[in-house]
Structure formats: C-alpha cells, structure tokens
Backbone as CSV, one residue per row, in Angstrom:
resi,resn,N_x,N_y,N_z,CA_x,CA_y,CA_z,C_x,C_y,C_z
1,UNK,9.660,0.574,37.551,9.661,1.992,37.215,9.323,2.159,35.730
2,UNK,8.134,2.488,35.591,7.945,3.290,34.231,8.604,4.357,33.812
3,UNK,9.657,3.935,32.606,9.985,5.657,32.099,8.983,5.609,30.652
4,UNK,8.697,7.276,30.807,7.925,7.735,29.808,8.287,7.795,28.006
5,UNK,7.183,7.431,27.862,7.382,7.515,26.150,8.049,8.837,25.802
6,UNK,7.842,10.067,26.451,7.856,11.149,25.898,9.491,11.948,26.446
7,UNK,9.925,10.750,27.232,11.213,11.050,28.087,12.281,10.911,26.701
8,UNK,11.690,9.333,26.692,12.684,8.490,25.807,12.712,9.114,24.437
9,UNK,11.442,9.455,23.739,11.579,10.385,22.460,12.475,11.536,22.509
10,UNK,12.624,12.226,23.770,13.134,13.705,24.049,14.363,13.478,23.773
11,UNK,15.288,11.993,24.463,16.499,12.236,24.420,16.878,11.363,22.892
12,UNK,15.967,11.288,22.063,16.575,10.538,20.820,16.691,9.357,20.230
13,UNK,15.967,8.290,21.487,15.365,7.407,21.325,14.968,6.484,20.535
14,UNK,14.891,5.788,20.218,13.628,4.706,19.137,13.052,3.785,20.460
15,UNK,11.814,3.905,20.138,11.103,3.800,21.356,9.843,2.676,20.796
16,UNK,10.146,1.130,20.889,9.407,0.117,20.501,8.130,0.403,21.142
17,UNK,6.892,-0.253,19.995,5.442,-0.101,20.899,4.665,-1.432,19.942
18,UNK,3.683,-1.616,20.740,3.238,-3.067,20.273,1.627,-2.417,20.543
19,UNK,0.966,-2.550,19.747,-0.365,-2.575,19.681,-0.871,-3.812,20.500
20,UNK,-2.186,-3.702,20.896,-3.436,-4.787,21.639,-4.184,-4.540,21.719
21,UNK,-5.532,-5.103,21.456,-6.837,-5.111,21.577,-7.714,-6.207,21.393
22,UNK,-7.323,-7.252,20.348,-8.617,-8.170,20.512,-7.566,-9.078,21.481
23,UNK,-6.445,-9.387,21.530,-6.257,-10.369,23.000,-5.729,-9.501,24.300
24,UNK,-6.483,-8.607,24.574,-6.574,-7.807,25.892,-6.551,-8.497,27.218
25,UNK,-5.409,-8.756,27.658,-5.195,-9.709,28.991,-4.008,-9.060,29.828
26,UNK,-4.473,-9.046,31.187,-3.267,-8.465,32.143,-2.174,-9.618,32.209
27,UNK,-2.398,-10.840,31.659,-1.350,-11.682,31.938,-0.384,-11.628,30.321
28,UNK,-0.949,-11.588,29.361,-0.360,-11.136,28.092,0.401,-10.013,28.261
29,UNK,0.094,-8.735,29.316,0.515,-7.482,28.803,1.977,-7.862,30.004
30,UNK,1.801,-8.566,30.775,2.942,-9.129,31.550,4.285,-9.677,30.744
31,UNK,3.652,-10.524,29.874,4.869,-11.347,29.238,5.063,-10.187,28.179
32,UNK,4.646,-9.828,27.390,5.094,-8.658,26.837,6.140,-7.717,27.757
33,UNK,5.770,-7.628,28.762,6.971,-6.703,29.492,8.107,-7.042,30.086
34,UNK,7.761,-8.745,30.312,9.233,-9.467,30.686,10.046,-9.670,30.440
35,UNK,9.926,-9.856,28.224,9.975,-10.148,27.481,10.912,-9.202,27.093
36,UNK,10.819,-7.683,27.565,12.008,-7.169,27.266,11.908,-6.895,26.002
37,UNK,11.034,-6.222,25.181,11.547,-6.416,23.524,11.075,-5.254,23.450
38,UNK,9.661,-4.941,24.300,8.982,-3.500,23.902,9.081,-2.326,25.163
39,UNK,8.963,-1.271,24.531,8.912,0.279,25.620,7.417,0.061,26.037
40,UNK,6.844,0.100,25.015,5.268,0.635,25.542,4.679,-0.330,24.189
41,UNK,2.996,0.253,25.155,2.042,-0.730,24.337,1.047,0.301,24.178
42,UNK,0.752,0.127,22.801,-0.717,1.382,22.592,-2.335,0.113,22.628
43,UNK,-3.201,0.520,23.438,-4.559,-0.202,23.763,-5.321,0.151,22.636
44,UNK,-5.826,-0.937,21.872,-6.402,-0.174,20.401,-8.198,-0.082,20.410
45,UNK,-8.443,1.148,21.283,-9.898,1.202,21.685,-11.097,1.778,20.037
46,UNK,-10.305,2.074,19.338,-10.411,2.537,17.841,-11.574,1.097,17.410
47,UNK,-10.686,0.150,17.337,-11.516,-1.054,16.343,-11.670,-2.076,17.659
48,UNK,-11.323,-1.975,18.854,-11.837,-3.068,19.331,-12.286,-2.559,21.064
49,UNK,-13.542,-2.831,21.466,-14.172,-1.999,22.471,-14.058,-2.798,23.433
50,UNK,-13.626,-2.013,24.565,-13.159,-2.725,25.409,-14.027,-1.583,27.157
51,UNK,-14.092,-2.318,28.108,-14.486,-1.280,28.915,-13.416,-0.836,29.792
52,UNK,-14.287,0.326,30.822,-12.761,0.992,31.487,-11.903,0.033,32.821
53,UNK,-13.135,-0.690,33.191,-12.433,-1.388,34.396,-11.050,-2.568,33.194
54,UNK,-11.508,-3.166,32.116,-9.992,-4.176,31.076,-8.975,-2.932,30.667
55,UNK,-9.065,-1.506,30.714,-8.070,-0.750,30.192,-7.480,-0.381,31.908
56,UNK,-8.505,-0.263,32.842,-7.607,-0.586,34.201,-6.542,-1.149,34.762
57,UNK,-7.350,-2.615,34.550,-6.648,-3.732,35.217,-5.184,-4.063,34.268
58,UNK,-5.869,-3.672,32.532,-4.095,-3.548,31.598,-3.758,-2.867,32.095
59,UNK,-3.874,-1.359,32.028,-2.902,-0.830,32.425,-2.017,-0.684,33.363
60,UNK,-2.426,-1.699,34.124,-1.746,-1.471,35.988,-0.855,-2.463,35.218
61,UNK,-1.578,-3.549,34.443,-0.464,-4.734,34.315,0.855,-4.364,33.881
62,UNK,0.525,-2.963,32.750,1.403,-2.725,31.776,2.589,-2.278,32.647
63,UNK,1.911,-1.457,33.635,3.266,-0.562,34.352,4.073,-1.294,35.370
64,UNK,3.347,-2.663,35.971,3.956,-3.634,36.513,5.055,-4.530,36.301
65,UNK,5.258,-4.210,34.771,6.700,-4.387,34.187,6.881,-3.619,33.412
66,UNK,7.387,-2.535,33.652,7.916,-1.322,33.156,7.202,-0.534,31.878
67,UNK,6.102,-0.673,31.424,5.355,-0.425,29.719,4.654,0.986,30.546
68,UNK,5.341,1.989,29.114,4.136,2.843,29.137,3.229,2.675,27.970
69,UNK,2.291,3.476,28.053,1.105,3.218,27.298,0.103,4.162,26.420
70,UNK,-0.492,4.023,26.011,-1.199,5.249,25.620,-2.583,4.121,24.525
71,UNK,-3.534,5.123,24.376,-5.156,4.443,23.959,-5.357,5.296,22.684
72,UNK,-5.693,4.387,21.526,-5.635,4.831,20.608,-7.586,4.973,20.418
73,UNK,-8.146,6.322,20.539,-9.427,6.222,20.381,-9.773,6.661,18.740
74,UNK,-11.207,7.107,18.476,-11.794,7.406,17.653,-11.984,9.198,18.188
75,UNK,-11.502,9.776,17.121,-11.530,11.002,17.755,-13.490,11.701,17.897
76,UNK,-14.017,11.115,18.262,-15.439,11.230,18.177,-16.107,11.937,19.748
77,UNK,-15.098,11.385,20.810,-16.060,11.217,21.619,-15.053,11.996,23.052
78,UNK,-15.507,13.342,23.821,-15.191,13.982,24.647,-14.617,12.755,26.134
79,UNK,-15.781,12.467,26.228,-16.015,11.512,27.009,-15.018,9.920,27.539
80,UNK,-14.716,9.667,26.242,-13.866,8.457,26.470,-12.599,8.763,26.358
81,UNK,-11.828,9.974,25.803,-10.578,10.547,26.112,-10.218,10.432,27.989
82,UNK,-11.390,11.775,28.604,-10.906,11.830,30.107,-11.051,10.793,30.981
83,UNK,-12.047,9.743,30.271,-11.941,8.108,31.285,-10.661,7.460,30.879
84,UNK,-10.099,7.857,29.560,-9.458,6.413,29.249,-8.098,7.114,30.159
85,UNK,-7.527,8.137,30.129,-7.084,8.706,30.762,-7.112,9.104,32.437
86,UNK,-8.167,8.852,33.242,-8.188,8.410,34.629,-8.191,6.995,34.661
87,UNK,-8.473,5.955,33.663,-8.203,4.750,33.709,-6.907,4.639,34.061
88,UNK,-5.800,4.828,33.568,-3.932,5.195,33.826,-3.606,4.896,32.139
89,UNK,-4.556,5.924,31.612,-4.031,5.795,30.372,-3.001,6.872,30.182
90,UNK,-1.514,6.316,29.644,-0.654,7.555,29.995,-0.744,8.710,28.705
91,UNK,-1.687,7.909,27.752,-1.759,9.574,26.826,-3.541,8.798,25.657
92,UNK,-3.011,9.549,24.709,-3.890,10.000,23.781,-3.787,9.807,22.422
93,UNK,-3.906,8.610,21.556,-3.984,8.651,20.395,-4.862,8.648,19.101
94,UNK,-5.169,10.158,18.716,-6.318,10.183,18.071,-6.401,9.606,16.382
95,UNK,-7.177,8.637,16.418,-7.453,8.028,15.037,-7.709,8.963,13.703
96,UNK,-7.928,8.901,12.522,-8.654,9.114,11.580,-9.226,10.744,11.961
97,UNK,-7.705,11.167,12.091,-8.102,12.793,11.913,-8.229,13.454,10.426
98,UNK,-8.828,14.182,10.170,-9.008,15.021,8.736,-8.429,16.333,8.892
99,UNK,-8.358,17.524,9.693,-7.827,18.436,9.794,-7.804,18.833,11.062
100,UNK,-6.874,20.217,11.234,-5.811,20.773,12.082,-7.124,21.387,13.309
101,UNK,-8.108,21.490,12.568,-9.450,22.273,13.636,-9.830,20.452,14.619
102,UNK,-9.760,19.474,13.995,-9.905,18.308,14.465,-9.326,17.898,15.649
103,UNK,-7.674,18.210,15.911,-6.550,17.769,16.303,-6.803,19.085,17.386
104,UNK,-6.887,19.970,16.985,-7.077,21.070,18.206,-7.797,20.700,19.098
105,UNK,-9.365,20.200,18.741,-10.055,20.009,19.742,-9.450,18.723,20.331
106,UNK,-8.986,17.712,19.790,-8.521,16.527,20.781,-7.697,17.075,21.730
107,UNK,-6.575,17.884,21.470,-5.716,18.403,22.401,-6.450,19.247,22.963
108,UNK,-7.685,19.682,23.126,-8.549,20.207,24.160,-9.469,19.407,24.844
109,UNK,-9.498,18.399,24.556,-10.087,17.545,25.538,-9.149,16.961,26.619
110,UNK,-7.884,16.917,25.854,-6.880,15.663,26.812,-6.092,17.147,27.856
111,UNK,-5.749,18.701,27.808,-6.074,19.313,28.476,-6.737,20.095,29.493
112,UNK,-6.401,20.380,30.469,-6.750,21.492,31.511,-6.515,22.746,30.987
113,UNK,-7.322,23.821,31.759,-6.989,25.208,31.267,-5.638,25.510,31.913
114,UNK,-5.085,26.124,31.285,-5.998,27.261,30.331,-5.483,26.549,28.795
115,UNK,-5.107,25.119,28.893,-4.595,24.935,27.393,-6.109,24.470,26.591
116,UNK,-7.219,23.790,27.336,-7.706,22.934,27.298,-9.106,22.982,28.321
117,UNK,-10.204,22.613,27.763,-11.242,22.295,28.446,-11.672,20.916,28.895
118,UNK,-10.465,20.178,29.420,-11.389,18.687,30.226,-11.543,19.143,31.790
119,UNK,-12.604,18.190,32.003,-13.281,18.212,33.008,-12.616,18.047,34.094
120,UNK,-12.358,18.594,35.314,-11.801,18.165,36.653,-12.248,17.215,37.368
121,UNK,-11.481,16.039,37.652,-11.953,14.809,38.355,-10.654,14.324,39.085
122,UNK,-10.940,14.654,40.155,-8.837,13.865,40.807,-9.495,12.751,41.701
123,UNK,-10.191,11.768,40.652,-10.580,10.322,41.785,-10.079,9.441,41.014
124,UNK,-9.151,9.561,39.775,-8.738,8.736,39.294,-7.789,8.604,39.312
125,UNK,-6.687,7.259,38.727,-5.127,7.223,38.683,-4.382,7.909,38.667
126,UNK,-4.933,8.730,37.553,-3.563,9.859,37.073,-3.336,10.971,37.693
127,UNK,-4.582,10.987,39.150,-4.649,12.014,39.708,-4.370,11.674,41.383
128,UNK,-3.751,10.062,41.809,-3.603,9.396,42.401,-4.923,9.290,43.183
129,UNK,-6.040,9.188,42.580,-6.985,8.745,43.068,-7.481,9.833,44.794
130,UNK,-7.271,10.949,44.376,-7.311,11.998,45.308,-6.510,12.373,46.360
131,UNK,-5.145,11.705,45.995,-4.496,12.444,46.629,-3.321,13.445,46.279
132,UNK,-3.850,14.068,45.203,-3.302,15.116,44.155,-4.060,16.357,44.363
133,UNK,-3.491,17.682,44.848,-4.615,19.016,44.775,-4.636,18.839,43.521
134,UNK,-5.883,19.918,43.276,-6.337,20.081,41.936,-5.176,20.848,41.003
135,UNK,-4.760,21.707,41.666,-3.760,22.986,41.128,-2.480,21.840,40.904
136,UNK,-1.829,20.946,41.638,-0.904,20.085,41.394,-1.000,18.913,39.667
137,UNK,-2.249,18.343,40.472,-2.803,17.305,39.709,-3.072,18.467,37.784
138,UNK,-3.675,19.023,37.573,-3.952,20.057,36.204,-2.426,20.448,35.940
139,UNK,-1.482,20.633,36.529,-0.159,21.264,36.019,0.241,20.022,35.669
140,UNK,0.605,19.194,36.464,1.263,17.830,35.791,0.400,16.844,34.999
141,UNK,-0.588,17.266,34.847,-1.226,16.606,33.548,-1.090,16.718,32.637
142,UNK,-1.435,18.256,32.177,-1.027,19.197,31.221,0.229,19.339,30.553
143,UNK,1.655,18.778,31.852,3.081,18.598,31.246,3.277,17.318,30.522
144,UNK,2.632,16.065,31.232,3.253,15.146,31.003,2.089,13.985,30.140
145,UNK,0.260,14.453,30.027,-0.458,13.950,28.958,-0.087,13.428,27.645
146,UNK,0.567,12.322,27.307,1.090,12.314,25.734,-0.030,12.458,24.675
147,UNK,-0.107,13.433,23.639,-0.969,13.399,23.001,-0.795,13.309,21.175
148,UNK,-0.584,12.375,20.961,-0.254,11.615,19.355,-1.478,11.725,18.826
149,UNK,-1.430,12.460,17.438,-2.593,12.580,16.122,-2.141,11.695,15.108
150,UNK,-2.779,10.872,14.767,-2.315,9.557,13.713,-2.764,10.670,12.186
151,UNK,-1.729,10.893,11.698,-2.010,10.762,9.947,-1.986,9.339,8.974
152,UNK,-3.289,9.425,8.760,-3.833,8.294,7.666,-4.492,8.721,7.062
153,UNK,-4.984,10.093,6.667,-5.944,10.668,5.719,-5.194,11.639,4.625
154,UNK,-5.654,11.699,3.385,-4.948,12.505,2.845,-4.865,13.972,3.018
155,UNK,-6.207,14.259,3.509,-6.653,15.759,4.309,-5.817,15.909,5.197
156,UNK,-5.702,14.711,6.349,-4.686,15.032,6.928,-2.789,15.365,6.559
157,UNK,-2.807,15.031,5.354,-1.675,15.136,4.614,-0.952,16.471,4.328
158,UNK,-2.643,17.206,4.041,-2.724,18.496,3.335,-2.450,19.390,4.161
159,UNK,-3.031,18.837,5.442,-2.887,20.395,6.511,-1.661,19.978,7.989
160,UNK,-0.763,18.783,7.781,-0.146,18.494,8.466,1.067,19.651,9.275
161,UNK,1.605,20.581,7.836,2.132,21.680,8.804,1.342,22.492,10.056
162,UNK,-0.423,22.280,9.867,-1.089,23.427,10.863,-0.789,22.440,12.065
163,UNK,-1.029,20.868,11.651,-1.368,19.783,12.891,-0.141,19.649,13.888
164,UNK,1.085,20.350,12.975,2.369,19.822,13.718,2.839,21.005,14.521
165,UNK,2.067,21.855,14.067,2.365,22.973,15.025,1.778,23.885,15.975
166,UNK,0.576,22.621,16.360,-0.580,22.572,17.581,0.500,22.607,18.711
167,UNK,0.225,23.094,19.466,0.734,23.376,21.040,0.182,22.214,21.894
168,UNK,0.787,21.315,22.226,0.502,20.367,22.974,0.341,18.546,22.128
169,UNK,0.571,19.056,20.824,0.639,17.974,19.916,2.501,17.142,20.425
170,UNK,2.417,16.272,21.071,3.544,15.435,21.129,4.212,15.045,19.779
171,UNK,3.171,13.819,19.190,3.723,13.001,18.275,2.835,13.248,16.970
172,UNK,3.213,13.030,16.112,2.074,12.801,14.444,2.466,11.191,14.194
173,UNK,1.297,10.474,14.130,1.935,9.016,13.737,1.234,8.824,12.861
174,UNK,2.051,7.939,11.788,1.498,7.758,10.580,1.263,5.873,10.410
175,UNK,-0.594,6.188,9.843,-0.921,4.675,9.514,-1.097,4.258,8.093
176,UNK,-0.045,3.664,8.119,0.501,3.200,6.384,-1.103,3.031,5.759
177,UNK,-1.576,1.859,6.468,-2.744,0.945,5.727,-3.440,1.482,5.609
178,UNK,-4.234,2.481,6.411,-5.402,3.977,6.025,-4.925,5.057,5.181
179,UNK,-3.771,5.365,5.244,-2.855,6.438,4.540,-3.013,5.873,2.865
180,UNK,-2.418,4.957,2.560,-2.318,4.029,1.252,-3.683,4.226,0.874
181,UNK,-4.886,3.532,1.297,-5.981,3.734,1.247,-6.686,4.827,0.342
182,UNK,-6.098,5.709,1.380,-6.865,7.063,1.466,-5.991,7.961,0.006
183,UNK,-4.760,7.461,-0.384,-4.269,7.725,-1.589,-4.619,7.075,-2.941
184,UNK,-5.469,5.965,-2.522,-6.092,5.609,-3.864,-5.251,4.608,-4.230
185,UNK,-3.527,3.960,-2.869,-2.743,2.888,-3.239,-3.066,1.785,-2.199
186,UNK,-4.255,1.382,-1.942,-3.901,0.272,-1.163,-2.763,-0.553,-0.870
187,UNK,-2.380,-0.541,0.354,-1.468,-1.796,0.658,-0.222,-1.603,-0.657
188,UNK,-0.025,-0.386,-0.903,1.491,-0.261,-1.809,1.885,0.651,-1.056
189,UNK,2.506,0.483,0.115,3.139,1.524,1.228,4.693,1.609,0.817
190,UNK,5.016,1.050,-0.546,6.325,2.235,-0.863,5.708,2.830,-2.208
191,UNK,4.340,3.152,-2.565,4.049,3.645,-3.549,4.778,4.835,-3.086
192,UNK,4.986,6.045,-4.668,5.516,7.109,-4.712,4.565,8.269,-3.959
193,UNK,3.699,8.237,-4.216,2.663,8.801,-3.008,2.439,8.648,-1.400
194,UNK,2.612,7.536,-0.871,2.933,7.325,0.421,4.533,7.886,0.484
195,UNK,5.379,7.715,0.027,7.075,8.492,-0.065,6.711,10.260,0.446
196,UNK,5.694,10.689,-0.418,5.939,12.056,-0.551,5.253,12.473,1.111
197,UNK,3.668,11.196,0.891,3.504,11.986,2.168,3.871,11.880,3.797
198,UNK,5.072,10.710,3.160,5.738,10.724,4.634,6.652,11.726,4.530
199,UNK,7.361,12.178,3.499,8.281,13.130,3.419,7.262,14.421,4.003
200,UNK,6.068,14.810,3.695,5.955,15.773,4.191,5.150,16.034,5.808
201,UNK,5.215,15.038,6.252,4.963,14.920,7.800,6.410,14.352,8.267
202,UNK,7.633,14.536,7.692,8.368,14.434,8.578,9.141,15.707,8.709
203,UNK,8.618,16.710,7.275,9.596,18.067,7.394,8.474,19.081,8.256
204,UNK,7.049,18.640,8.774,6.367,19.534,9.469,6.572,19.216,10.879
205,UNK,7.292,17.815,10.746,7.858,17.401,12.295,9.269,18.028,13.048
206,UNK,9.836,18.501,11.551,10.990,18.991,12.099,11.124,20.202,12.110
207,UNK,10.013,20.765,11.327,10.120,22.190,11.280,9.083,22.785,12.693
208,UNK,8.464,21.723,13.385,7.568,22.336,14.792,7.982,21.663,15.655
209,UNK,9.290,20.636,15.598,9.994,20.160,16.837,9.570,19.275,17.230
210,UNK,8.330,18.419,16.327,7.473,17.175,17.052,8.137,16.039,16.573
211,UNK,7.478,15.042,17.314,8.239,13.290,16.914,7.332,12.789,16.265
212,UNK,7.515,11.210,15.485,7.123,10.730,14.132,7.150,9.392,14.906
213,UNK,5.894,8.551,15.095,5.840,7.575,15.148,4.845,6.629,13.843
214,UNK,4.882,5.325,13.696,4.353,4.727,12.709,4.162,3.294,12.919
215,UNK,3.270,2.563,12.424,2.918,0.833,12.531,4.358,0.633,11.567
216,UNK,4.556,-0.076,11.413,5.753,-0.945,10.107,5.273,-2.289,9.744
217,UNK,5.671,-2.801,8.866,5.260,-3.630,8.196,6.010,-4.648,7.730
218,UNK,7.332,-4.271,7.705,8.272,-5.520,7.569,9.747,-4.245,7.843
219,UNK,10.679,-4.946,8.170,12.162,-4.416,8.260,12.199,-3.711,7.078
220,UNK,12.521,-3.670,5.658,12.685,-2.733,4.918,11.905,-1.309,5.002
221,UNK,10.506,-1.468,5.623,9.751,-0.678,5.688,10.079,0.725,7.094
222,UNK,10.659,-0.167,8.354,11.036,0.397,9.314,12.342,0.983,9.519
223,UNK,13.273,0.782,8.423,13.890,1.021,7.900,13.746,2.377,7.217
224,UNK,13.044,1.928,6.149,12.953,3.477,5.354,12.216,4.631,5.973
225,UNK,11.586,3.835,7.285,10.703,4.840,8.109,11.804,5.772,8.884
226,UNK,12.578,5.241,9.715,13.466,5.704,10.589,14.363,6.396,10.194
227,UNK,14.562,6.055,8.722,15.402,7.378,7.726,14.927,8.736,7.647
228,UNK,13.353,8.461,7.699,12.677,9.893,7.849,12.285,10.335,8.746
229,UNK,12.661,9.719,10.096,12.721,10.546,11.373,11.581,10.054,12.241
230,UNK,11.399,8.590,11.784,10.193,7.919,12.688,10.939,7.295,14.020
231,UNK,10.712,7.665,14.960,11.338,7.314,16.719,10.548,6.591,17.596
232,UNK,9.493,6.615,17.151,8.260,5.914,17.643,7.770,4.519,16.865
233,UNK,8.193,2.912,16.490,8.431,2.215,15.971,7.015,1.317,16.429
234,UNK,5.828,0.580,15.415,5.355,-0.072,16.212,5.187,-1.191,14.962
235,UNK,6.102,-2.536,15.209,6.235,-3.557,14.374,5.181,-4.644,14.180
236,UNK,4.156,-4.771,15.271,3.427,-6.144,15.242,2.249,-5.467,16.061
237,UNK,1.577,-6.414,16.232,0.314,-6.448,16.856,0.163,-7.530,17.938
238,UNK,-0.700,-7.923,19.046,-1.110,-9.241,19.702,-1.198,-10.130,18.670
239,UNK,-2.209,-9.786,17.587,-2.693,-11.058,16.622,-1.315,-11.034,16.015
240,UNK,-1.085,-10.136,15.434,0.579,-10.756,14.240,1.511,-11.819,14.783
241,UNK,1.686,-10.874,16.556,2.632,-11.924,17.485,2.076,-13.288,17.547
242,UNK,0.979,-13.477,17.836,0.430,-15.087,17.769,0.812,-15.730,16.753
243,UNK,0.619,-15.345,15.344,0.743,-15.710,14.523,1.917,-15.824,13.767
244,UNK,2.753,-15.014,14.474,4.474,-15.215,14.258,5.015,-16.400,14.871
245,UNK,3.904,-16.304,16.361,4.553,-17.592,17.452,4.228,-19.032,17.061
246,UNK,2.936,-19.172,16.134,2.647,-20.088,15.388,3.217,-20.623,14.532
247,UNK,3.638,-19.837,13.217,4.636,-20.042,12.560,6.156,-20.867,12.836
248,UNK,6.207,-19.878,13.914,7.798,-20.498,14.459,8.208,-21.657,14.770
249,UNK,6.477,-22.030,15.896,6.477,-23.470,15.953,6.407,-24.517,15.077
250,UNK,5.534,-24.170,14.260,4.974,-25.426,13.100,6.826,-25.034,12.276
251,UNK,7.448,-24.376,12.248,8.725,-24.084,11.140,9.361,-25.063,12.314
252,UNK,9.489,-25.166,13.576,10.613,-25.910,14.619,10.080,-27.208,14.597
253,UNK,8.786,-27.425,14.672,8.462,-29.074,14.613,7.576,-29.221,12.988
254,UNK,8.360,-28.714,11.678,7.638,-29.382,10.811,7.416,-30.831,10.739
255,UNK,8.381,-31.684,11.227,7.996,-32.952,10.171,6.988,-33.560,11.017
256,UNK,6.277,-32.646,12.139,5.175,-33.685,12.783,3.818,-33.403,12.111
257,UNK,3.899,-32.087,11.359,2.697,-31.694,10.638,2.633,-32.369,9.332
258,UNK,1.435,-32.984,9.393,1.316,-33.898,7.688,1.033,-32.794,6.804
C-alpha cells in the first residue's frame, strides 16, 4: 500500500525522499523500499533522460514496496509533464522556475479544467488504464496530482509569496546548490543570503498554507532546514548512496586496502 506524499505532509509529517536518475533500476528502487529508510523517491528527469517505458517499469517498482514518487522535470515542456504522469508518476516537480507566471502554467499543465488545461487521456495508470470515466478520472487527478515548484533562483526568491499562493501549488522545494549559485555564494549554503532566502520561502509557506521540502547536505544542514519548516527531507542521492556504501566498506575492511 502506497500512502501518499501529500497525506503524510497533511498530517505533519517529515516525509524522507531519495533522488534517482543516473542508476535508474527497478531492482535498486526495490531495495530502497525494503530498506525501510525512505517514504518516496523523486525520478530526476531534469539532468538525466530517461524514457517513459524506465519511469514505468520504476515506478511500478517503486509502489511495489510502498514508495511514492514524483518526476522532477525541466519546466520547458507541456508534453513530458502529462506522460510522465500517465507513466504512474504520482506528481510534478518543476525545476529552475524564475517566476509566479512560470509556476502557474506548470500547475496548468499537471491540471484538468477547469483548474488547468492538460489533455484528456484515461489509457494510462493514473487513469487505471481505462477503467476510470473521464468525469471520475479529472476529479481525482486534480485532488490528488502532487505538484512541487523547486526554488533555486533568486527571481524565484523575489516572487515566492505570488508562487506560494498558486492554487494547486502543493509544495515549494528549495535547491541549496542552484539557490547558492544563483546568489553569487556557491556551495556556502549557510551563507547569510541563503538564511534569508530560506527564511522567506518559509514565511510565504506559512502564510499560503503550503509545505517546504529541500535536498540537505549534511545533518547540521537538515537540521537547520526543519527549523524552518522543511517536512519534505531529501538527504542523498543513488550516486551519494553508492558512494556512502563504498566508503563504509573500504572504512570495515581497511587493512586489506594498501
């Protein structure tokens, strides 16, 4: 049984999520779920391209041990929102937004009317593959579509009260490493500038009732995140995890390594 990301945020939650994309495997997204450590897994279609039948066959994997999910695209393209989404993508995470006119239209793609102009198609998953009326299938899409706008731009910084108080905007998640960037602090994600502008996407979160998710970067960091009202936690990656699992080993059998 999949319970929903957007269940678990509602009742107060901290709700683990693990990024994947360059080791995209239904047998990976398995042990990840056996494993017990994570809620959900976001598919990172942004930097690493993948087609719809590998976001399929993950996603069935994902829900086969309990993971919900959601696809983090490039907000560019009409098109790969409503596939990735009849794929059994359970929501929507739009990359490298700049402003609130941006974020509108994503939440009009990942909508039905009257919120929203996507296209009607009930031959896919989310629409049980036609055996959903249309009038059924568009109402419960429309309720239960998760649709997360990543702030990492400073534009997006600027107009975050309009973004947080989009109608159908779930989550605002914030990406340290583009955010920093885009402030002119690389990779100093407790600079005093990254502080302010998490402070002010977390008072447009609370002042429009939305949730705060974010990548983290080490425990102090997820830490100071969750102080400001981040519920949506995403600590590692596939590659980090490898490379944690590597570590661990060569640290458990050093003295065989010369």
């Amino acid at each position: 049984m999949v319970e929903r990301i957007k269940d678990r945020l509602d009742r107060g939650e901290t709700v683990m999520a693990i990024g994947v994309g360059r080791v995209l495997h239904h047998n990976f997204l398995q042990v990840l779920g056996i494993g017990d450590s994570f809620h959900c897994v976001w598919f990172d279609s942004e930097h690493v391209g993948f087609s719809i039948e590998s976001l399929e066959v993950n996603a069935l994997a994902a829900r086969s041990v309990g993971l919900d999910n959601f696809v983090r695209i490039a907000p560019t393209d009409y098109a790969t929102v409503t596939r990735s989404l009849e794929a059994g993508g359970g929501g929507i995470m739009a990359a490298q937004v700049f402003s609130a006119a941006q974020a509108e239209e994503i939440v009009q793609w990942c909508k039905f009317h009257p919120r929203g102009h996507r296209g009607l198609n009930t031959g896919g998953f989310d629409a049980r593959f036609g055996t959903m009326s249309p009038a059924e299938f568009t109402e419960q899409a429309n309720r239960e579509t998760f649709v997360a706008i990543q702030i990492e731009t400073s534009q997006s910084v600027e107009e975050v009260d309009e973004i947080a108080a989009i109608d159908g905007v779930d989550l605002l998640f914030i990406g340290p490493s583009d955010l920093s960037q885009s402030l002119g602090v690389t990779g100093d994600f407790f600079h005093e500038k990254c502080i302010d502008a998490i402070d002010r996407v977390s008072a447009a979160c609370e002042k429009h009732g939305k949730h705060i998710g974010a990548v983290v970067v080490s425990p102090e960091h997820a830490a100071m995140m969750h102080e400001k009202g981040v519920r949506l936690i995403s600590p590692t990656s596939d590659v980090k995890l490898l490379h944690a699992g590597i570590a661990a080993i060569r640290g458990q059998y050093e003295g065989f390594y010369a």
